[in-house]
MIDOSE-1310 file (N, C-alpha, C; in nm, 2 decimals, decimal comma, always signed):
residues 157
xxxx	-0,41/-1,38/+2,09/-0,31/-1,29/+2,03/-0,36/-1,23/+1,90; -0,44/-1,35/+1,82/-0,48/-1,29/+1,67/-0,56/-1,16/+1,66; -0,64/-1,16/+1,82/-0,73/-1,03/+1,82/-0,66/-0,87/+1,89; -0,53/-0,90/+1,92/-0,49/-0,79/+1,93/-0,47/-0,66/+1,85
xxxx	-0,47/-0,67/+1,67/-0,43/-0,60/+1,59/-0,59/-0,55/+1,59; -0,67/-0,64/+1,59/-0,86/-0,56/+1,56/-0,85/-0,45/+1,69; -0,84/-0,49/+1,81/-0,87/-0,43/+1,96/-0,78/-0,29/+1,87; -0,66/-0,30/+1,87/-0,58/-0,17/+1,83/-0,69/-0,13/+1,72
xxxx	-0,70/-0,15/+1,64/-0,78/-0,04/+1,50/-0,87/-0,01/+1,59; -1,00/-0,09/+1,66/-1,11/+0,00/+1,75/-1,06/+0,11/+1,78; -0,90/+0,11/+1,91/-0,93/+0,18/+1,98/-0,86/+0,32/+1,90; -0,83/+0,31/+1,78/-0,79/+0,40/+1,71/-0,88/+0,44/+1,65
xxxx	-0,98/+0,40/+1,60/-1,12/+0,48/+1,54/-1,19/+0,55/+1,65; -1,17/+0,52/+1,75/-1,24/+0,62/+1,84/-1,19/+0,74/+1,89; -1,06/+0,71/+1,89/-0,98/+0,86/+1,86/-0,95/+0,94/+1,72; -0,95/+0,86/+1,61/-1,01/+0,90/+1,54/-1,15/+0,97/+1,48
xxxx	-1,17/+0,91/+1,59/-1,38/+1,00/+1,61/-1,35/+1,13/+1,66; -1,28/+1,14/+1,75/-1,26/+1,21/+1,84/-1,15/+1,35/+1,75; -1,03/+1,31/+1,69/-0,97/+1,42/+1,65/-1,00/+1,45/+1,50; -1,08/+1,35/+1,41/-1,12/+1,40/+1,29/-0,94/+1,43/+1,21
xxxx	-0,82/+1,36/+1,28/-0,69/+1,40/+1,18/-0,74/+1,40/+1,01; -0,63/+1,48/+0,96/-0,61/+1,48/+0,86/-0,45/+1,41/+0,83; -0,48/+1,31/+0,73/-0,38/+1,20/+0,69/-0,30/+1,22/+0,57; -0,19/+1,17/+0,59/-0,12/+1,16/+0,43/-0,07/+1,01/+0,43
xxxx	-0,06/+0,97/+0,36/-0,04/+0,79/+0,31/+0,00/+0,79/+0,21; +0,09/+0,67/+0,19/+0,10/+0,64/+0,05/+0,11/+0,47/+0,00; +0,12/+0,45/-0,11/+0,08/+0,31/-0,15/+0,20/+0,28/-0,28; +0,23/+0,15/-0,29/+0,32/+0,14/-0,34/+0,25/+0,01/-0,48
xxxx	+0,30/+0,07/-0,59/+0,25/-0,01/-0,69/+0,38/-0,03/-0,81; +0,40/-0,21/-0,73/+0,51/-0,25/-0,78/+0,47/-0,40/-0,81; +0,52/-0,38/-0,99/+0,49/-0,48/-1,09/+0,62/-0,55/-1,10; +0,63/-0,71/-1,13/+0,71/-0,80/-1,09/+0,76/-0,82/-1,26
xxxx	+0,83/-0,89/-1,32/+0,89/-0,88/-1,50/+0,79/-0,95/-1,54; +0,70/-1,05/-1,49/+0,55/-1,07/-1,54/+0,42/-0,99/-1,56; +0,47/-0,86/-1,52/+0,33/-0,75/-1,50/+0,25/-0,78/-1,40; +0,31/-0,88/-1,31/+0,19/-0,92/-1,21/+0,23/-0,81/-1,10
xxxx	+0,10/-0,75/-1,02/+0,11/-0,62/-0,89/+0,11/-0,72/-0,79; +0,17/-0,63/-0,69/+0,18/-0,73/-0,54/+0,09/-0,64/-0,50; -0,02/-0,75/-0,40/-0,09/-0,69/-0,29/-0,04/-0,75/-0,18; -0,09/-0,69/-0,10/-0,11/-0,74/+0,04/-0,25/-0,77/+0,16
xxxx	-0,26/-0,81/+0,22/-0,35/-0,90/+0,27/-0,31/-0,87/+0,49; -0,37/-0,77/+0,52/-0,37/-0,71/+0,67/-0,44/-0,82/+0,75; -0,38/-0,82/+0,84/-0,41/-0,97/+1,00/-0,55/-0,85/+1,03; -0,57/-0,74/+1,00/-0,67/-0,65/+1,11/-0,80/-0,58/+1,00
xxxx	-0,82/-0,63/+0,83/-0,86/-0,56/+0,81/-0,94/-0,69/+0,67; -1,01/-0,71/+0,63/-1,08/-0,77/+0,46/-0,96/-0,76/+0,39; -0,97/-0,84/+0,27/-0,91/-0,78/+0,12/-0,80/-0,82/+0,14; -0,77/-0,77/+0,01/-0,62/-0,75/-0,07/-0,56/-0,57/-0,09
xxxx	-0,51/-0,53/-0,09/-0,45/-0,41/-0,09/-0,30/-0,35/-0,15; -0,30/-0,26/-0,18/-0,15/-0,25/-0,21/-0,06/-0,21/-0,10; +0,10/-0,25/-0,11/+0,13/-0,21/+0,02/+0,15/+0,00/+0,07; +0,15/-0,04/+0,16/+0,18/+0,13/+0,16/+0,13/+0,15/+0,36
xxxx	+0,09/+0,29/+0,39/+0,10/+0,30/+0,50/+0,09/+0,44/+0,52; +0,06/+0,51/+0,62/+0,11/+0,64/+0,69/+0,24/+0,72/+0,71; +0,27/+0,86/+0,64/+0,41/+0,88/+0,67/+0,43/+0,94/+0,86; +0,59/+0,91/+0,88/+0,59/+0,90/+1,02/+0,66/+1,05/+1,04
xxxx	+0,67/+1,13/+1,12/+0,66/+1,28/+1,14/+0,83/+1,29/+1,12; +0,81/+1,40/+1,05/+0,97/+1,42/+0,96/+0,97/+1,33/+0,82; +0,89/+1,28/+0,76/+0,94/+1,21/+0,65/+0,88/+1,27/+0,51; +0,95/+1,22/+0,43/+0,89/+1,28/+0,27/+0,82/+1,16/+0,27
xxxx	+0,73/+1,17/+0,18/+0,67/+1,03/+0,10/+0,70/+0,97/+0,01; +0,89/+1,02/-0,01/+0,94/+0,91/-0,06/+0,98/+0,83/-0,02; +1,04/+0,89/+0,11/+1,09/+0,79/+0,25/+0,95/+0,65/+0,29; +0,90/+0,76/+0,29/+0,77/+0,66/+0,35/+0,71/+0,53/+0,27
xxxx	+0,72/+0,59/+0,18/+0,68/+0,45/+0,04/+0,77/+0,36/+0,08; +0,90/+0,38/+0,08/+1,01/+0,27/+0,09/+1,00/+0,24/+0,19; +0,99/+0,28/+0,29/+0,99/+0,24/+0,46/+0,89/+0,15/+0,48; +0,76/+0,16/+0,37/+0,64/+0,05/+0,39/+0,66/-0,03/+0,33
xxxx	+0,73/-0,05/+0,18/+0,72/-0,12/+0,11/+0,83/-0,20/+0,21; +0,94/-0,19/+0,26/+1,05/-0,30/+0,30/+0,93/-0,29/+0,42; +0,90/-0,25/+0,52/+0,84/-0,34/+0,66/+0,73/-0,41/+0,60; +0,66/-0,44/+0,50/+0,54/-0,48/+0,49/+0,59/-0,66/+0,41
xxxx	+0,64/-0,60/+0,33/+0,72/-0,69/+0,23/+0,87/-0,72/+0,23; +0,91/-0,68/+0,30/+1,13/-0,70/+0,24/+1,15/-0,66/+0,15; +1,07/-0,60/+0,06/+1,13/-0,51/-0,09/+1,22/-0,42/-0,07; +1,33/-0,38/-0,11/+1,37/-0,25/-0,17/+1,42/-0,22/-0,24
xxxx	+1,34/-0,09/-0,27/+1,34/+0,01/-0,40/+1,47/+0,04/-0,40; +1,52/+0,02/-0,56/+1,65/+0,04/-0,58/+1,70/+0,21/-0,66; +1,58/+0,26/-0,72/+1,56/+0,38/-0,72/+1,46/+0,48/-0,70; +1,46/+0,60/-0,76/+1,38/+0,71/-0,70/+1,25/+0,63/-0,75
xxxx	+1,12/+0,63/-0,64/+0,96/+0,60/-0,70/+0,95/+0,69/-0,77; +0,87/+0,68/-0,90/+0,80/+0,74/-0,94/+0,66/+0,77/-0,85; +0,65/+0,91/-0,93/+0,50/+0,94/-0,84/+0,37/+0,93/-0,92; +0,27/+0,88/-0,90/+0,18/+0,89/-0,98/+0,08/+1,00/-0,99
xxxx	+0,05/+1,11/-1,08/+0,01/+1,23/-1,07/-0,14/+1,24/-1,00; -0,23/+1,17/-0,98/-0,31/+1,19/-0,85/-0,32/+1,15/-0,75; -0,33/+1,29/-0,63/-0,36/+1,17/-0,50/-0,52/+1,21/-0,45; -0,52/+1,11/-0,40/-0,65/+1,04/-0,39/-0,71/+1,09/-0,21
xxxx	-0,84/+1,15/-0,24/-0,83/+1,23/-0,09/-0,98/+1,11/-0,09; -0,99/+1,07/+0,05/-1,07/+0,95/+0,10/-1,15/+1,00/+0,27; -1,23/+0,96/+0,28/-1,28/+0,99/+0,38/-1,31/+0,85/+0,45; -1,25/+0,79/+0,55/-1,24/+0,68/+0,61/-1,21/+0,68/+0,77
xxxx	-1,31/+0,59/+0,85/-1,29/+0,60/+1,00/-1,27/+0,75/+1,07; -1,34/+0,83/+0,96/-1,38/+1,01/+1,05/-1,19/+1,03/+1,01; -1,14/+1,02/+0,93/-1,02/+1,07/+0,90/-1,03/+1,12/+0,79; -0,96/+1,25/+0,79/-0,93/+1,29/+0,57/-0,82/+1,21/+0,57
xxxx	-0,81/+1,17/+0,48/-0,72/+1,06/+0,39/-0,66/+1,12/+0,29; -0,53/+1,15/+0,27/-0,50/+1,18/+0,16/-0,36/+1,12/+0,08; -0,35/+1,04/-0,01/-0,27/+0,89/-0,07/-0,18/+0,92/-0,17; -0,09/+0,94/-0,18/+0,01/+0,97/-0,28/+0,07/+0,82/-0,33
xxxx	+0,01/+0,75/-0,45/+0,11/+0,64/-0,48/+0,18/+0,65/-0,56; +0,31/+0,52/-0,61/+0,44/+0,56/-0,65/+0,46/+0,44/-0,72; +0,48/+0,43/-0,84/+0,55/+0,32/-0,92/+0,70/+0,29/-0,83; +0,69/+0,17/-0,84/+0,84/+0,11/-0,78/+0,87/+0,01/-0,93
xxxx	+0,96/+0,04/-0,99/+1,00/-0,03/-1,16/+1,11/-0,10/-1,09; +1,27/-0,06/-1,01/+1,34/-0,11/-0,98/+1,35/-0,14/-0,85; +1,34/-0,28/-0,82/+1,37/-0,32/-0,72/+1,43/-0,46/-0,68; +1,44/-0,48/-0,55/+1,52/-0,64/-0,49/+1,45/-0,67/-0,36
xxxx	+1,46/-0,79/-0,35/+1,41/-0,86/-0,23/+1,53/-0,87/-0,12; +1,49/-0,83/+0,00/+1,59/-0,83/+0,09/+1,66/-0,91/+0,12; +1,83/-0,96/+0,15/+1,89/-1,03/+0,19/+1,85/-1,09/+0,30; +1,77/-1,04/+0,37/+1,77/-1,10/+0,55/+1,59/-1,17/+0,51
xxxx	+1,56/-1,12/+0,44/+1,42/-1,21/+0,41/+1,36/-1,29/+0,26; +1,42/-1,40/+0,29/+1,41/-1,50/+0,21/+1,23/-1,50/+0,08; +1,16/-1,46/+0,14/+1,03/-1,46/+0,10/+0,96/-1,34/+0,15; +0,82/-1,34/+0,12/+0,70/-1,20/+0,19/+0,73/-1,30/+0,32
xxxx	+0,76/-1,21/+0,42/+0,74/-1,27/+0,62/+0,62/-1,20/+0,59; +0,54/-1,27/+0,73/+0,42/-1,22/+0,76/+0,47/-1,16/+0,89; +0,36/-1,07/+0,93/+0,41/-1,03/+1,05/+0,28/-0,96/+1,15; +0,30/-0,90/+1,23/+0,16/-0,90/+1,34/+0,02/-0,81/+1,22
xxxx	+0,10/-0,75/+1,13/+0,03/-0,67/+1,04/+0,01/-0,71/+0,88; +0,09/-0,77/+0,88/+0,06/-0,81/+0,69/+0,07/-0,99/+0,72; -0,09/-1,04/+0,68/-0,10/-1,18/+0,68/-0,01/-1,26/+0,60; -0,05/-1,17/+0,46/+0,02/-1,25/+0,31/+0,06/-1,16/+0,22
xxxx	+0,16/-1,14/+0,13/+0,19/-1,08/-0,01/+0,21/-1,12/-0,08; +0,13/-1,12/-0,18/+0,20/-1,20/-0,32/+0,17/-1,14/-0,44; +0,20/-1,17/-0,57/+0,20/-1,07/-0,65/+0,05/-1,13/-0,76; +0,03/-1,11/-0,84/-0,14/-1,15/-0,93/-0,10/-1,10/-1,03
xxxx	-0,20/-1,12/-1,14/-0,18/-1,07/-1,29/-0,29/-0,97/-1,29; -0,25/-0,85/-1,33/-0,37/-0,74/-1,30/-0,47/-0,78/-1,40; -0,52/-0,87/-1,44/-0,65/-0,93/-1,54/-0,73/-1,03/-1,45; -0,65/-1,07/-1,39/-0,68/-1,20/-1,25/-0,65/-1,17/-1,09
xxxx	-0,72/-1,06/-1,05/-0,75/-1,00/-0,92/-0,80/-1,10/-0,87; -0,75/-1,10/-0,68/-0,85/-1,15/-0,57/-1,01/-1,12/-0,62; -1,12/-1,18/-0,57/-1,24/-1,12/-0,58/-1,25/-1,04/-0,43; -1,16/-1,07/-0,36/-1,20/-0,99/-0,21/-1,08/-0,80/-0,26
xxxx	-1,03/-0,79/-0,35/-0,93/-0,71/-0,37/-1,07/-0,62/-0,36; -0,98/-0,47/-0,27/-1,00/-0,41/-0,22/-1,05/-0,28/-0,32; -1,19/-0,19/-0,32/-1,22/-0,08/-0,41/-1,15/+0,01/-0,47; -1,05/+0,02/-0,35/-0,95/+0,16/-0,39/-0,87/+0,13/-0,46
xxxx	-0,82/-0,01/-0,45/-0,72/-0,08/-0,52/-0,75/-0,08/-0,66; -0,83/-0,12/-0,67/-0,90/-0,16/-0,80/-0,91/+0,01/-0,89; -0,96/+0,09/-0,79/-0,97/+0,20/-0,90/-0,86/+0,26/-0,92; -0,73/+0,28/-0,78/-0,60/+0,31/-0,85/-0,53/+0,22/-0,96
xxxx	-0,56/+0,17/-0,96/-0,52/+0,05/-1,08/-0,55/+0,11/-1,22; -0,71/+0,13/-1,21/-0,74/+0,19/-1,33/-0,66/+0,30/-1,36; -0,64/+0,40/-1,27/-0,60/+0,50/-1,30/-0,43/+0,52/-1,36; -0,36/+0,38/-1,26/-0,25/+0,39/-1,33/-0,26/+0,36/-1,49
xxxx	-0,34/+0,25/-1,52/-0,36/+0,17/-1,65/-0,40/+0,33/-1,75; -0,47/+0,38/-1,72/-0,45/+0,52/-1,81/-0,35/+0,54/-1,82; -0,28/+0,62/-1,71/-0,15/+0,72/-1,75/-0,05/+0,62/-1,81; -0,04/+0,46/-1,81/+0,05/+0,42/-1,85/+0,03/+0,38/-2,01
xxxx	-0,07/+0,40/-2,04/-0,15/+0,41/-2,19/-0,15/+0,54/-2,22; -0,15/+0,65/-2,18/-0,11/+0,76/-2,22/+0,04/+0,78/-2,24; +0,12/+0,73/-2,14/+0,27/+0,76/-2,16/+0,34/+0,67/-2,28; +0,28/+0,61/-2,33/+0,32/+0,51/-2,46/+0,23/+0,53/-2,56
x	+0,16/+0,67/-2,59/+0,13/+0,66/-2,69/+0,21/+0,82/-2,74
């Protein structure tokens, strides 16, 4: 069963070979009253990551941020995400990529899920001190991070 979620990514990169889509995603970067960020940790892929995901047809990407953040994790955003002013165009598995992430400042843990569930797609979530990263945490992660850590040292000065 564990190899089910790998078999699916194959057989999506080969259609991905095949149609070259062009993508929009988004990622959700949400800090706990300790400043610690939550990643997440995929049954089908390395690393640590922020959560987030692919928007589903008809959706804004503010819908979608929230829609990933509660299936991945049980969070929900209690108000509007902020947006973070770059998105990040990536070239991955013959797809354009293109990532809009979103500060999540307010939020709550779902009533029906006591803790991060894991589920056929997210192994583990949990939150870290952005000075004390996984060593497996993921490149992109790492450089959106930076990027937030600017604008949020620009917005307080």
């Amino acid at each position: 069963m564990k190899f089910l979620p790998r078999v699916a990514l194959l057989l999506a990169k080969l259609y991905w070979f095949i149609t070259r889509p062009i993508t929009v995603g988004v990622q959700a970067i949400v800090l706990d009253d300790k400043g610690r960020v939550l990643l997440v940790r995929h049954t089908y892929r390395k690393g640590w990551f922020l959560p987030g995901g692919a928007l589903k047809r008809g959706e804004s990407v503010e819908q979608a941020v929230k829609r990933e953040l509660f299936e991945e994790t049980g969070i929900i955003s209690e108000e509007k995400p902020q947006i973070v002013p770059k998105i990040r165009y990536t070239r991955w598995d013959f797809k354009h990529n293109h990532t809009v992430a979103f500060f999540i400042s307010k939020w709550r843990q779902s009533d029906e899920v006591s803790d991060f569930s894991t589920s056929w797609e997210i192994a583990e979530a949990k939150f870290f001190p952005l000075d004390s990263l996984p060593s497996d945490t993921h490149t992109s992660v790492l450089e959106r991070l930076k990027e937030v850590k600017f604008l949020r040292k620009e917005s307080n000065s």
